[in-house]
C-alpha positions in Angstrom: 35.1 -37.9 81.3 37.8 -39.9 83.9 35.3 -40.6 86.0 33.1 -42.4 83.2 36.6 -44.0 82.0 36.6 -45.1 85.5 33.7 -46.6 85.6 33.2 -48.0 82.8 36.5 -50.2 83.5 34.9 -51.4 86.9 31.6 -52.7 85.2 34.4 -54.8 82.5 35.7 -56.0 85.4 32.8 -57.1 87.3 31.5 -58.7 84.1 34.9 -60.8 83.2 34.8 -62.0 86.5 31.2 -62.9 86.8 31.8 -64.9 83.7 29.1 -63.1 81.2 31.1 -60.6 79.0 29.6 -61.3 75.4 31.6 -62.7 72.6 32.0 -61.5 69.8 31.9 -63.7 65.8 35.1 -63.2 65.9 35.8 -65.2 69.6 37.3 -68.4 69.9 34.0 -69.3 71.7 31.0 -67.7 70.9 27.7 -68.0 73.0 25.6 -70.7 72.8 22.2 -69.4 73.9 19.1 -69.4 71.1 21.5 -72.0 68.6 20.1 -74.8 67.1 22.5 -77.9 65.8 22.2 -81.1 64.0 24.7 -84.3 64.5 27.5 -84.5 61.6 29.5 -86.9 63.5 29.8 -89.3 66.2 33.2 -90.9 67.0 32.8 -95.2 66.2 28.8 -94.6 64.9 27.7 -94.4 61.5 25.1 -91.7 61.5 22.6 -93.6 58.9 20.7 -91.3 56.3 17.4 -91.2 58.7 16.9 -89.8 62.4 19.1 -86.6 62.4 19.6 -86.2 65.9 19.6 -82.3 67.2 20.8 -80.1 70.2 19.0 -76.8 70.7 20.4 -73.9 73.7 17.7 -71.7 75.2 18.2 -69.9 78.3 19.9 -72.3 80.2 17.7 -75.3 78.9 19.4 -77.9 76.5 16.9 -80.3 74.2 15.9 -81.8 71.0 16.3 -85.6 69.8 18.3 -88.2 70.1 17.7 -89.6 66.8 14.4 -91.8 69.0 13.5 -89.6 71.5 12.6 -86.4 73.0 15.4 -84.8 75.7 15.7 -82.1 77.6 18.4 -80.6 80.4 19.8 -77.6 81.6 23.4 -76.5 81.5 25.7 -73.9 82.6 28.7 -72.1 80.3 32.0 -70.3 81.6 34.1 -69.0 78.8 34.1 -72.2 76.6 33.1 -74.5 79.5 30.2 -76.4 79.4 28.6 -78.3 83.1 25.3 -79.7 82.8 23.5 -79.4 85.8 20.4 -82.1 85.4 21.1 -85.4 83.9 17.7 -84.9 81.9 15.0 -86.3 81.2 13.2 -88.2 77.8 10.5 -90.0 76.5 10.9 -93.5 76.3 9.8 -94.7 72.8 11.3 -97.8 70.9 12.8 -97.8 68.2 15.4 -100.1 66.0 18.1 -101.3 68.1 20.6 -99.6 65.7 18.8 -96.4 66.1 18.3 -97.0 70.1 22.1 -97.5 70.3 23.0 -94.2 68.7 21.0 -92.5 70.1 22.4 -94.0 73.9 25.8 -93.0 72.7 24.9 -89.3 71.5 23.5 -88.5 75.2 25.9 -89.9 76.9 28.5 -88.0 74.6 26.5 -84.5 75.2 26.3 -85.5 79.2 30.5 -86.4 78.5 31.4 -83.2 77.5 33.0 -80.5 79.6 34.0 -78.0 77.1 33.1 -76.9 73.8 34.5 -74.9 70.7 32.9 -73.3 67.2 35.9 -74.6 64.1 34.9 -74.5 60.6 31.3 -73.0 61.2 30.8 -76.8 62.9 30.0 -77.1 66.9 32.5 -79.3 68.7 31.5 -80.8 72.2 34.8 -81.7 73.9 35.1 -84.1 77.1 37.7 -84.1 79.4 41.0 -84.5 77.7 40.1 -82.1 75.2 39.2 -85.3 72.9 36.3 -84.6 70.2 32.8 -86.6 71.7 30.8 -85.2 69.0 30.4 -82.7 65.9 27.6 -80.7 65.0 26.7 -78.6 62.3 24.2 -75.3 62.3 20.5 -76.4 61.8 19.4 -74.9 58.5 16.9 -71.9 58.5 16.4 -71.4 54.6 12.7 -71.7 53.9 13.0 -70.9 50.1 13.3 -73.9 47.6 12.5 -76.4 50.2 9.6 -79.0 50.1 7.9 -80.5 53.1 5.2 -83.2 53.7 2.4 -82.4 56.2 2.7 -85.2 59.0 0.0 -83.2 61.4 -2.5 -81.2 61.3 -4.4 -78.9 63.6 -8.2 -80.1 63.7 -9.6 -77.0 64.9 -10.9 -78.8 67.8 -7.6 -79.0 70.3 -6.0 -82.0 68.8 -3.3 -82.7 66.0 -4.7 -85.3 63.5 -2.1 -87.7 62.1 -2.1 -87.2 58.3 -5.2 -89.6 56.9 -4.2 -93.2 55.4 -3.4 -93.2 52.0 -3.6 -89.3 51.6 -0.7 -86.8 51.5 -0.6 -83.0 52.0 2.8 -81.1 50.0 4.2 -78.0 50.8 6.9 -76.1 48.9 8.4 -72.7 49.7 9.1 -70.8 46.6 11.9 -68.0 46.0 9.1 -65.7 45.4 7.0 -65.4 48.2 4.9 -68.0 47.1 3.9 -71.6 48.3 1.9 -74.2 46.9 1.5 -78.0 47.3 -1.1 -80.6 47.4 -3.8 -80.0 49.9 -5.0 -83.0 49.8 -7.1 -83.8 46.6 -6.4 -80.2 45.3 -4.0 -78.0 44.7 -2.9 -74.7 46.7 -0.9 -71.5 46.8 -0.9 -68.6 49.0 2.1 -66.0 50.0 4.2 -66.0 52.8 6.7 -63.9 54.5 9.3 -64.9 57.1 11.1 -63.1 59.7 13.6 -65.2 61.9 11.3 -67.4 63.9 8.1 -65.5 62.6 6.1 -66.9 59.5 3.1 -65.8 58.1 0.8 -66.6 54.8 -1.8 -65.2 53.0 -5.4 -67.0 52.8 -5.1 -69.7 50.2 -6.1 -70.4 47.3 -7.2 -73.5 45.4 -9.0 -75.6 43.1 -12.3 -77.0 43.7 -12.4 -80.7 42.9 -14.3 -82.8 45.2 -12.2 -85.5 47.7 -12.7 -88.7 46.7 -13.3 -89.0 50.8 -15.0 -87.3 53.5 -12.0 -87.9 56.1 -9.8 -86.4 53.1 -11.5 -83.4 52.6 -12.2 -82.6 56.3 -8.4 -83.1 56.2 -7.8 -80.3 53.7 -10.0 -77.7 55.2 -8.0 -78.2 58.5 -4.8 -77.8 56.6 -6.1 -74.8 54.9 -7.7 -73.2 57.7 -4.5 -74.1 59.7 -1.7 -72.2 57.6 -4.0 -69.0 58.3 -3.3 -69.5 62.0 0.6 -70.1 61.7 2.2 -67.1 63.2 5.9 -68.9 64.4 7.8 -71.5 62.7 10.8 -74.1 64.5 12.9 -75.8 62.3 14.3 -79.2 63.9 16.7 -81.8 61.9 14.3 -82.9 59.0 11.2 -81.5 60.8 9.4 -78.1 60.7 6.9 -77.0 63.0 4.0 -74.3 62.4 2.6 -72.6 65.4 0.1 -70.5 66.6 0.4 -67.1 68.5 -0.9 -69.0 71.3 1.9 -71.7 70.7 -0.5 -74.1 69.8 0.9 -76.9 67.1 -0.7 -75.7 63.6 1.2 -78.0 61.1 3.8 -80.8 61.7 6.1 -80.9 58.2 9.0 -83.1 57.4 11.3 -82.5 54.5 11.5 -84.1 51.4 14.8 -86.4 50.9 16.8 -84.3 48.5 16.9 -86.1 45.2 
């Protein structure tokens, strides 16, 4: 029994120094690997209602949007200290200036901060002097009671299709088990069940009215055939995206504006 004493007091030493003992709910800092966030606050910028920009830890890889773009680093943590070791990269599509500008100050905030600390259930990125460079709060996970709109769809062919002009595609998540929605030009419901990161649903059923257009109902079958081939689901900000086993793209949703 000393001897496992013993040892076991080594090993807590040779973690605290290497940096990697694990934190506990409890700590002052707790680990940021596999969270996902969404912006609540950006000193001197008004946030709008539109854009949500988002910050998701994986493994030593830091991305998500900037409220425009798509960004992506990697980043190191010691006890609550934060050094990002690439400056990153993005893609480089326009938007309104407004949006453009707020999105230049949240990346350089993230880049600014050295430090970081969890206070009121909120994520606080810190720069030097311990000053606050931006606030974020925990990216919901709640499926039930939520209501999306289809912007992509999975064509069955290795390519997302845009959603058709004029059309629209619905899909609400009821308390039950259950979702339904528009598919299109007719109506849908199927079950579901959803683990963590893991979503599945039941083959779907619907009503049988014919699309006014051929683009429209090629559309719905896609969308149908598609939910049978979601196996994982990523929630982003506003968006929510459906994927395959394989990691393919199935269905690209964005929610509803609460009422």
């Amino acid at each position: 029994m000393r001897m496992s004493i013993t040892r076991a007091i080594a090993l807590l030493f040779a973690a605290t120094v290497a940096g990697v003992i694990p934190m506990t709910a409890n700590s002052e800092t707790t680990s940021l690997d596999g969270t996902s966030w969404v912006l609540a606050s950006l000193p001197g910028h008004d946030l709008g209602s539109t854009h949500p920009a988002t910050l998701h830890f994986e493994g030593g890889n830091a991305g998500g949007s900037d409220g425009c773009n798509r960004y992506a680093m990697s980043y190191g943590v010691k006890g609550d200290k934060l050094e990002w070791t690439s400056t990153g990269i993005s893609t480089q599509m326009a938007c309104a200036p407004d949006v453009m500008e707020r999105a230049q100050a949240f990346l350089d905030a993230l880049r600014g901060s050295t430090s970081y600390r969890m206070k009121n259930g909120q994520l606080e990125l810190l720069g030097d002097g311990g000053n606050v460079r931006a606030t974020l709060d925990p990216q919901s996970r709640t499926l039930a009671g939520t209501s999306w709109r289809a912007t992509g769809i999975n064509n069955g062919k290795g390519a997302v299709a845009s959603i058709a002009l004029g059309s629209q595609v619905t899909v609400l998540f009821g308390t039950d088990g259950r979702v339904s929605g528009f598919a299109g030009c007719n109506n849908y419901n199927a079950g579901y069940e959803a683990d963590e990161s893991q979503l599945k649903f039941t083959q779907a059923a619907s009503t049988r009215k014919m699309c006014a257009s051929e683009d429209v109902m090629r559309q719905e079958q896609a969308f149908l055939e598609a939910l049978e081939t979601v196996s994982t689901m990523r929630f982003e900000g506003r968006r929510l995206d459906l994927r395959r086993a394989d990691g393919a793209l199935a269905i690209a949703l964005i929610r509803d504006e609460e009422k």
